[in-house]
C-alpha positions as CSV (number, residue, x, y, z in Angstrom):
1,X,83.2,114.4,89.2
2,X,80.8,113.6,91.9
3,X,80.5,115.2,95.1
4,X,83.2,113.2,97.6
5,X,81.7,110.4,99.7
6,X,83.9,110.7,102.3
7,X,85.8,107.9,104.6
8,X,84.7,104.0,104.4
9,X,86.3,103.1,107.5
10,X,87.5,99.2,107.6
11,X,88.1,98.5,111.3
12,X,90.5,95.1,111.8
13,X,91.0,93.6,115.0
14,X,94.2,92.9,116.9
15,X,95.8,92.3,120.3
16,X,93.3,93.4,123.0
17,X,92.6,92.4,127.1
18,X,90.4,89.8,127.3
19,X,87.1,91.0,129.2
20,X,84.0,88.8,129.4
21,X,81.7,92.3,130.2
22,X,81.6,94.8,127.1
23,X,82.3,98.6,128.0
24,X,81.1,101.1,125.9
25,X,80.6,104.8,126.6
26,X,76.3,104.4,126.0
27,X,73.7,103.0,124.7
28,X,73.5,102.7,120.9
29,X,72.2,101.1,117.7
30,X,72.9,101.0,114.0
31,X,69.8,103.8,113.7
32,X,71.6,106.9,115.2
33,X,73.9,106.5,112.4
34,X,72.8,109.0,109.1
35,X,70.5,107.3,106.3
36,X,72.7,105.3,104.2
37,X,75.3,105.1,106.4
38,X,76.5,101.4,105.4
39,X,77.7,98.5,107.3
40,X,79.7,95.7,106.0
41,X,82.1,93.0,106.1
42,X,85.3,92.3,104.0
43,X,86.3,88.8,102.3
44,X,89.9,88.1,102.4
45,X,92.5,87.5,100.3
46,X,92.9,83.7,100.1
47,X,96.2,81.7,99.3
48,X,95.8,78.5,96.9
49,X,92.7,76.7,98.7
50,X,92.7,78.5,101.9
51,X,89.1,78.5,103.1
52,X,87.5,77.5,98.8
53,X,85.7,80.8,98.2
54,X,85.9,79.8,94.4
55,X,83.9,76.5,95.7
56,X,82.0,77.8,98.7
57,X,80.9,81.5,98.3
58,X,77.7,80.5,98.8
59,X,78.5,79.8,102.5
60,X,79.9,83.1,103.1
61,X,77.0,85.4,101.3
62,X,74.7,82.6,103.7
63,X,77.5,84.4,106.6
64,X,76.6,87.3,104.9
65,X,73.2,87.1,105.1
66,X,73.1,85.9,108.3
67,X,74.8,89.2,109.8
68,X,72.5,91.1,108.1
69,X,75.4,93.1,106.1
70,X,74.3,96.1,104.0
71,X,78.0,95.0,101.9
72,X,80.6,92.9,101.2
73,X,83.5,93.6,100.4
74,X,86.4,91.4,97.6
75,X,89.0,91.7,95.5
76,X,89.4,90.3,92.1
77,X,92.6,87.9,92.9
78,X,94.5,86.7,90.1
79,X,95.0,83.5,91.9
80,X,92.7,80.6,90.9
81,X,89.9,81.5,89.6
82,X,92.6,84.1,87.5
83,X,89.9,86.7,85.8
84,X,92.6,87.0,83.3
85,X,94.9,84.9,81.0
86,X,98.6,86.1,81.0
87,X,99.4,84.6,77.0
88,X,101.7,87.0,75.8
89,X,105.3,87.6,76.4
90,X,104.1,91.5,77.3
91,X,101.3,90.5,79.7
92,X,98.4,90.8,77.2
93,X,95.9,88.5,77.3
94,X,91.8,87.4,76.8
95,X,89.6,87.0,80.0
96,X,89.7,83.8,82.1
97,X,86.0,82.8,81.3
98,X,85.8,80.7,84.4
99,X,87.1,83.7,86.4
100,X,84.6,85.6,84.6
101,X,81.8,83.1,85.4
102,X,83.0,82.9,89.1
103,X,83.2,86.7,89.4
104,X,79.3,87.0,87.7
105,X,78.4,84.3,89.7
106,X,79.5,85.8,93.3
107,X,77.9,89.5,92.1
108,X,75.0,88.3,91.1
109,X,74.4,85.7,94.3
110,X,75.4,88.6,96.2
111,X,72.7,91.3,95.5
112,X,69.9,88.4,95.4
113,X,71.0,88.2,99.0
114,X,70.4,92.1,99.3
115,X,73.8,92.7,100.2
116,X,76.1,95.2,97.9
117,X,79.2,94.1,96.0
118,X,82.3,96.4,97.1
119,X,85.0,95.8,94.6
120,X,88.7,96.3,95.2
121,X,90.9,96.1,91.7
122,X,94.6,95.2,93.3
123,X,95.2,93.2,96.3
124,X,98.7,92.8,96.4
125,X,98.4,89.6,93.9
126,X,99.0,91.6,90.7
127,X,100.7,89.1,88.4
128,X,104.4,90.0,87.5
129,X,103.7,90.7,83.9
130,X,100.9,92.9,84.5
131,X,103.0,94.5,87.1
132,X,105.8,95.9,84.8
133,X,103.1,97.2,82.1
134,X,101.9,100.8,81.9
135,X,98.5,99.4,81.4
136,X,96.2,99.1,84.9
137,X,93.7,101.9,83.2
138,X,93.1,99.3,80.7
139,X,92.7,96.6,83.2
140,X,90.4,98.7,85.4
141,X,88.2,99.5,82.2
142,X,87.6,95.2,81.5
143,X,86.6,95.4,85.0
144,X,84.0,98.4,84.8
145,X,82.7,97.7,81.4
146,X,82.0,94.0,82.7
147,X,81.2,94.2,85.9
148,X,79.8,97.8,86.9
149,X,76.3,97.4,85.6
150,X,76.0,95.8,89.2
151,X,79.0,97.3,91.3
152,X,78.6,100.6,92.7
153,X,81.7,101.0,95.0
154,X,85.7,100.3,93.6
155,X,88.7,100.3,95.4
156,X,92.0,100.8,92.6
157,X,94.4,99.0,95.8
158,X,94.2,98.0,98.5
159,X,96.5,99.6,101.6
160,X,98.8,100.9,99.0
161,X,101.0,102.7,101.1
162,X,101.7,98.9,102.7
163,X,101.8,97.0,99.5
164,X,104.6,99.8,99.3
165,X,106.8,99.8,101.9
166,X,106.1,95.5,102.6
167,X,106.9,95.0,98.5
168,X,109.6,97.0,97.2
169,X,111.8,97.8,100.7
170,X,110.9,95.2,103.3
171,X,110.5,92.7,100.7
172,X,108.0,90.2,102.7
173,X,104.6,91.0,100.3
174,X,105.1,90.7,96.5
175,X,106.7,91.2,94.4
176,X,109.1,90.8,97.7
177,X,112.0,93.0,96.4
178,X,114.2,94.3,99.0
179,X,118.3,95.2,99.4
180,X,120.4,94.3,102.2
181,X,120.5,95.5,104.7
182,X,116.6,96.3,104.9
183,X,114.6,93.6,104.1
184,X,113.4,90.9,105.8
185,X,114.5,87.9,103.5
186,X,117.5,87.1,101.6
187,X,117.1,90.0,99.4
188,X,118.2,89.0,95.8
189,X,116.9,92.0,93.4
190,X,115.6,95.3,94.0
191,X,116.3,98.7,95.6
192,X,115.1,99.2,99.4
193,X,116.3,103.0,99.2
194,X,114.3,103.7,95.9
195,X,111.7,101.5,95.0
196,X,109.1,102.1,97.5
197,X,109.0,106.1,96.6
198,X,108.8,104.7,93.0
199,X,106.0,102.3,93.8
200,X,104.1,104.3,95.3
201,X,104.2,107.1,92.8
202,X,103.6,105.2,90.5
203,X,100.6,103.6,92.2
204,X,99.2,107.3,92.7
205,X,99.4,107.5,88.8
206,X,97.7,104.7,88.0
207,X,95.2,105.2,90.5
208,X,94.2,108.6,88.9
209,X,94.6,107.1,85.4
210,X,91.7,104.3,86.3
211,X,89.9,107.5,88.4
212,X,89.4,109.9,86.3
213,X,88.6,107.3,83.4
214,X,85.3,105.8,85.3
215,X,84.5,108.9,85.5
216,X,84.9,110.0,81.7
217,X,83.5,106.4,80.7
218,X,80.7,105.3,83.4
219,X,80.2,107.0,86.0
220,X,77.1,108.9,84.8
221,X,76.1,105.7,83.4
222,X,76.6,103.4,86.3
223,X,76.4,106.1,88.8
224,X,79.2,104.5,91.2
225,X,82.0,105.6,93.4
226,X,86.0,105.4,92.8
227,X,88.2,105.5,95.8
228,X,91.8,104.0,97.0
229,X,92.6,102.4,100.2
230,X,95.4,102.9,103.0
231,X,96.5,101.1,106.5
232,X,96.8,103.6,109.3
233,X,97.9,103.3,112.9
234,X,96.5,105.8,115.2
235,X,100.7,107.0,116.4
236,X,100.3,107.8,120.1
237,X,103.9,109.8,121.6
238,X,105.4,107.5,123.8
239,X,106.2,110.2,126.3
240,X,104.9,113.9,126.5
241,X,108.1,115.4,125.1
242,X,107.9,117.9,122.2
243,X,110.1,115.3,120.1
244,X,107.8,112.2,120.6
245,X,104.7,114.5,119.6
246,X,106.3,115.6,116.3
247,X,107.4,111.9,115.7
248,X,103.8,111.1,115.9
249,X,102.8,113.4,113.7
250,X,105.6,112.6,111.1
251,X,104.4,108.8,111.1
252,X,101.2,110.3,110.3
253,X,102.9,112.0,107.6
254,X,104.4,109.1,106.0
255,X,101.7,106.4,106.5
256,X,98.9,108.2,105.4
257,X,100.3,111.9,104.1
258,X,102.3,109.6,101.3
259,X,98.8,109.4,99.8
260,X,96.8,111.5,100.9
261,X,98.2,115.0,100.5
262,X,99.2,114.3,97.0
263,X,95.1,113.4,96.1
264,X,94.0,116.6,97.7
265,X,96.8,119.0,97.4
266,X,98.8,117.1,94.8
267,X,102.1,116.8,96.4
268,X,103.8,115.1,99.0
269,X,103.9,115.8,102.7
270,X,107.1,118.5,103.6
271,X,108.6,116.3,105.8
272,X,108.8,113.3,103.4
273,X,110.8,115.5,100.7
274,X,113.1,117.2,103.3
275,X,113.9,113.4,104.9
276,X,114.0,111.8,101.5
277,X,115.5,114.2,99.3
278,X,115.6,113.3,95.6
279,X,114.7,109.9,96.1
280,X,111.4,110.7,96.1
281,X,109.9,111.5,92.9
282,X,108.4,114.4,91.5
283,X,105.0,115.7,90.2
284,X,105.1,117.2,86.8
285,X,102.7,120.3,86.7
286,X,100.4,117.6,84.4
287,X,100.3,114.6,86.9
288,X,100.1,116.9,90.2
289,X,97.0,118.6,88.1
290,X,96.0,114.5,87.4
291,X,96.6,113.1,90.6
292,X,94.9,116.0,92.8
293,X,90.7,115.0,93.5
294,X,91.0,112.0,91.8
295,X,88.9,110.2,94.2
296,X,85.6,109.9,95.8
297,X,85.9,108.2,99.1
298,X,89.2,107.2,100.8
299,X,88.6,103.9,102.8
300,X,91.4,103.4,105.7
301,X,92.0,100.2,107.5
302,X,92.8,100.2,111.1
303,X,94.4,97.7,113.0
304,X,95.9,99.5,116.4
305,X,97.1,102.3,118.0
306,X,101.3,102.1,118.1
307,X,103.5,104.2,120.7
308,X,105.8,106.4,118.9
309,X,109.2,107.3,120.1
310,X,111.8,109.8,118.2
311,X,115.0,108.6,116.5
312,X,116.8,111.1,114.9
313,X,120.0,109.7,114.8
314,X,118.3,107.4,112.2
315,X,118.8,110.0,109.8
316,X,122.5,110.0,110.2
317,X,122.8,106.5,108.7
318,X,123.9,105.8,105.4
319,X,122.2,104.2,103.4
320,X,118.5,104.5,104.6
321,X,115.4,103.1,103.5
322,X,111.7,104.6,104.2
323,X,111.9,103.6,107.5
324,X,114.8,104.8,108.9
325,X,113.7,108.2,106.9
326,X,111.0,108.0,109.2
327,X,113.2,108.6,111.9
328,X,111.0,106.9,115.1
329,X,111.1,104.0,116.8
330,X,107.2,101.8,117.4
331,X,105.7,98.3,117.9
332,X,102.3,96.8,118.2
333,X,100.7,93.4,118.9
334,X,98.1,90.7,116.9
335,X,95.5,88.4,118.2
336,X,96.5,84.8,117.5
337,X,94.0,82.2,116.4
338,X,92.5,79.6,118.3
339,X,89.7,78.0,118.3
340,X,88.1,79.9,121.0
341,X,84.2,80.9,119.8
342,X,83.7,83.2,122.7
343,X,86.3,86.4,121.6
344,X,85.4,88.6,123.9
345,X,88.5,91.0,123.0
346,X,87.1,91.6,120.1
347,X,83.7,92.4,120.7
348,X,84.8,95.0,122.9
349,X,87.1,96.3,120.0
350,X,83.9,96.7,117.8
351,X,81.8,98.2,120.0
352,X,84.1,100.8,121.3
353,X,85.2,101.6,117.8
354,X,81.7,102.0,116.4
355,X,80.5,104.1,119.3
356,X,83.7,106.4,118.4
357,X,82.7,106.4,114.8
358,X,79.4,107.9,115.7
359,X,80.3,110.6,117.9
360,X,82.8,111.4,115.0
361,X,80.0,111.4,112.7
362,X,77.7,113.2,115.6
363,X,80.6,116.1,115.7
364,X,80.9,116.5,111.2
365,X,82.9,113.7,110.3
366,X,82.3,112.4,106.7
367,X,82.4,108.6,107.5
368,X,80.0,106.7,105.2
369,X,80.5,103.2,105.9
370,X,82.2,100.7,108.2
371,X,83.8,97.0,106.9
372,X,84.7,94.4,109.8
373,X,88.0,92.6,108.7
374,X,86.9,89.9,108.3
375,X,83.9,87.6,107.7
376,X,86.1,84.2,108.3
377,X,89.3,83.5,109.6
378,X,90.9,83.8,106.5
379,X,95.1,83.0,104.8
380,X,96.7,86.5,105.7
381,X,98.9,87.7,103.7
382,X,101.6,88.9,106.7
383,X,100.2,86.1,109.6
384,X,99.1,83.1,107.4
385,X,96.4,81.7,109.5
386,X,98.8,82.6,112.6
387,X,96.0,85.6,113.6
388,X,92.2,85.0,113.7
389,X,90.2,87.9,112.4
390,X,87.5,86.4,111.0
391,X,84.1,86.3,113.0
392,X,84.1,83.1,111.9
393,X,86.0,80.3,112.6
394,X,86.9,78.4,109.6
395,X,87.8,74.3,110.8
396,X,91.1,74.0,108.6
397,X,91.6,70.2,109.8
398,X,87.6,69.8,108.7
399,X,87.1,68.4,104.3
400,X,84.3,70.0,104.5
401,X,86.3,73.7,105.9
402,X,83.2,74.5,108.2
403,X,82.5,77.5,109.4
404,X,81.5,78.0,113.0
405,X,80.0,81.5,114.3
406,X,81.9,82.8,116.9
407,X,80.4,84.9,119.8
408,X,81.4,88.4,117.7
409,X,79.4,87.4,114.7
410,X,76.1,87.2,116.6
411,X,77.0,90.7,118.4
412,X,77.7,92.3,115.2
413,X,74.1,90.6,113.8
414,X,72.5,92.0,117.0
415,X,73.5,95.3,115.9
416,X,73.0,95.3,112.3
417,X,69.6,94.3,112.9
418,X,69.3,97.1,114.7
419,X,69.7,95.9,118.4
420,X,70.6,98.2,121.1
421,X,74.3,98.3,122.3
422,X,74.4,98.8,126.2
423,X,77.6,99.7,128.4
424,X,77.5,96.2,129.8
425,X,76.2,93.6,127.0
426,X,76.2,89.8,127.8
427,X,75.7,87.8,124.9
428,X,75.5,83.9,124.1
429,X,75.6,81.4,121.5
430,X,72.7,79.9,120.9
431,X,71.3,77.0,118.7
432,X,69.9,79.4,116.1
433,X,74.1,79.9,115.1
434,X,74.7,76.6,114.2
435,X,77.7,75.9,111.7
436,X,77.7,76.4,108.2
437,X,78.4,74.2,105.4
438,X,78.2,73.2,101.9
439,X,75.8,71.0,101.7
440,X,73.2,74.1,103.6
441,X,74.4,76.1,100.5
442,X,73.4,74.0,98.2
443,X,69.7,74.4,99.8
């Protein structure tokens, strides 16, 4: 096993005030970061044609490029362009060669452009039959043996204690199972009490099972990196009682302490077990023993900060779900989308973010990378295209699905390119960020 990476930290913007003058503590640039401290961007997940990465990827490693981005960073969807065919009644089946060729083809364009591949395995779009099959080592190994000649950096899945919580007990990501009264649509099968425990152990399983065989397999070979990915909210008390802070603390616990105490200490957080009680599995000695290291980097997306409030009566109901074991109550906010090009909000989210990333590395933190969510404004898989996170705008009404800069994308090229970040910035569109379409691909 390699020596750990550390944290890729993907920061994603939401609700923010609107401020047309950037505050930042000081003056920076990408260059008082470490060498090979990494900066990139991260591709969404798209719905049916959303904004044509199958057809178009050439306009966003063009984005890409235009940012300057050390990576990129995908996930092989089994939507169109499917990188596998489902033929069998058990799942099995021979790779898609047009995903294959699509896949190759997005690598390949990729690292001409200087810009790294950064490969996530599971985004939420598993197929069913794949789903119920004790087989994603097997799937993983396709991917590494095809594609890590050129890939450096995998993610097994992606936010997995969301694709959790949101599939098996809220119900409103797939495989949307859910029981009344918990989930958030008419819940027809599954078991909100159980299943997302289940899930999510099993997840940790086959996350070490895929782990620890790149590292049997290729890893000396390819000499890449093997992590898993997680949402987290920064929990802030809502008041300064003693019950508040420990509610913080315990969302803490079950947002990110799900995962991450069992890959470094190989169980699960105390406070999960005492609130959950046996329906939360177990580790055997073997898979606590499995489970335990098997990583290299953890990468955590960030969307807010939430205020936390204690609820313990919560844990007097009967029945109770993951949430209500959490026993809190909290909230937060989005940014919608418009077709404003001058997003201020979040420009000041990035560049208060990444000047707190570098004191954190400044003071011994073991961040190695950042990812903006995301290069365009992109089909969501909780907002549709209700929320605009992309720094660019992607014309939806437009054939053509154009692509327009908005005033964040040329900050964060500024900066990449190693421009310096003052307290006050002003910054401007210009004719140099014109917008970007096929036909400029093709070029």
């Amino acid at each position: 096993m390699t020596k750990k990476l550390g944290f890729l930290l993907r920061l994603l913007v939401v609700g923010l005030v609107i401020a047309e003058t950037v505050h930042g503590a000081y003056e920076f640039s990408r260059y008082d970061f470490p060498p090979g401290f990494v900066f990139g961007i991260t591709s969404g997940a798209n719905g049916d044609i959303a904004c044509d990465q199958y057809h178009k990827y050439k306009i966003v490693i063009m984005s890409g490029k235009q940012l300057n981005l050390d990576l990129l960073h995908f996930g092989l969807t089994h939507h169109p362009p499917i990188l596998f065919d489902i033929c069998d009644a058990d799942g099995r089946g021979s790779v898609n060669p047009k995903g294959l060729q699509y896949y190759n083809n997005l690598i390949n364009e990729l690292i001409s452009h200087g810009i790294e591949p950064h490969v996530t395995l599971h985004h939420f779009d598993l197929p069913q039959a794949l789903e119920d099959e004790r087989d994603f080592a097997e799937y993983a190994d396709v991917c590494f043996k095809i594609f890590g000649d050129r890939v450096k950096y995998w993610t097994t899945f992606n936010e997995a204690n969301i694709f959790s919580m949101a599939g098996y007990d809220l119900g409103f990501m797939p495989p949307s199972r859910c029981s009344s009264p918990f989930g958030f649509l008419n819940c027809t099968r599954g078991d909100s009490l159980l299943e997302p425990y289940l899930a999510a152990h099993n997840i940790l399983l086959s996350h070490a099972s895929a782990t620890r065989l790149y590292w049997k397999k290729y890893q000396n070979i390819q000499k890449g990196y093997i992590g898993l990915n997680l949402l987290s909210f920064y929990s802030v008390p809502f008041t300064n009682k003693t019950e508040d802070v420990i509610a913080a603390r315990r969302v803490t616990d079950f947002f990110m302490g799900w995962f991450v105490e069992p890959l470094v200490y190989g169980d699960y957080p105390e406070v999960m077990k005492n609130n959950a009680g046996s329906r939360l599995p177990s580790f055997t000695a073997l898979e606590s023993q499995r489970v335990k290291g098997s990583f290299d980097f953890f990468a955590v997306n960030f969307y807010s900060a939430n205020y936390v409030k204690d609820n313990p009566e919560s844990l007097n109901i009967e029945p109770r779900d993951y949430f209500t074991d959490m026993a809190v109550q909290w909230k937060c906010q989005r940014m919608q989308r418009n077709t404003s090009l001058e997003d201020w909000p979040r420009i000041q989210y990035l560049q208060e973010h990444i000047s707190v990333l570098l004191d954190t590395v400044r003071n011994g933190s073991n961040a190695k990378g950042y990812f903006t969510w995301s290069l365009l404004d992109v089909f969501e898989l909780l907002d549709g295209y209700r929320s605009g996170y992309g720094l660019y705008y992607v014309d939806l009404d437009d054939p053509e699905l154009r692509r327009y800069p908005k005033l964040s994308a040329k900050w964060y090229s500024r900066f990449l390119k190693g421009g310096s970040i003052t307290p006050d910035s002003s910054i401007e569109l210009d004719g140099n960020w014109s917008s970007l379409s096929s036909a400029q691909a093709m070029r």
